[in-house]
Phi, psi and omega in degrees: 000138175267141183276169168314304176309312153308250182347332191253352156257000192249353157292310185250009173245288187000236188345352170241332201288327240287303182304322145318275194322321223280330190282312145015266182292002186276317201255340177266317177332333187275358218232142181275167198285331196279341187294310186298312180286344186266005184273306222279300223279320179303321166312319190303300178294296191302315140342296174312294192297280163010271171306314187317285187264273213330308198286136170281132151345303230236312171322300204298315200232031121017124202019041168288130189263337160247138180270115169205190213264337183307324209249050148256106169319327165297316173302313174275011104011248161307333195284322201294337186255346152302325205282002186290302186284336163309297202284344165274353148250013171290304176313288207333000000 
């Protein structure tokens, strides 16, 4: 049974997304699915390393008034991006 909420999103974004999206999916639709999740979960990781490692300290966390380890951006950062890379190899 469908819910209200279901019906009621798919009467009003269905008729504006479906033409954006639809050539989209058309075209990812070709691809095998475990490739598309080791594309996502690398971006994900490289990201990380990115903010992590790459980027200089002072650029990242640019007018911060305590220097700790809490009010560093990198960490949160990466912390913030694990649960993404979890739930993309929990799927896998």
């Amino acid at each position: 049974m469908e819910s209200f909420l279901t019906a009621f999103c798919e009467k009003m974004f269905f008729p504006i997304l479906h033409p954006i999206f639809a050539p989209t999916n058309t075209f990812l639709s070709k691809f095998y699915q475990p490739y598309a999740t080791i594309c996502a979960i690398g971006f994900f990781i490289g990201a990380m390393i990115w903010v992590g490692v790459v980027l200089h300290e002072p650029y990242v966390n640019r007018g911060r008034a305590v220097r700790s380890i809490w009010t560093d951006l990198r960490l949160w950062t990466v912390l913030s991006m694990l649960p993404h890379v979890f739930v993309y190899f929990y799927f896998y």
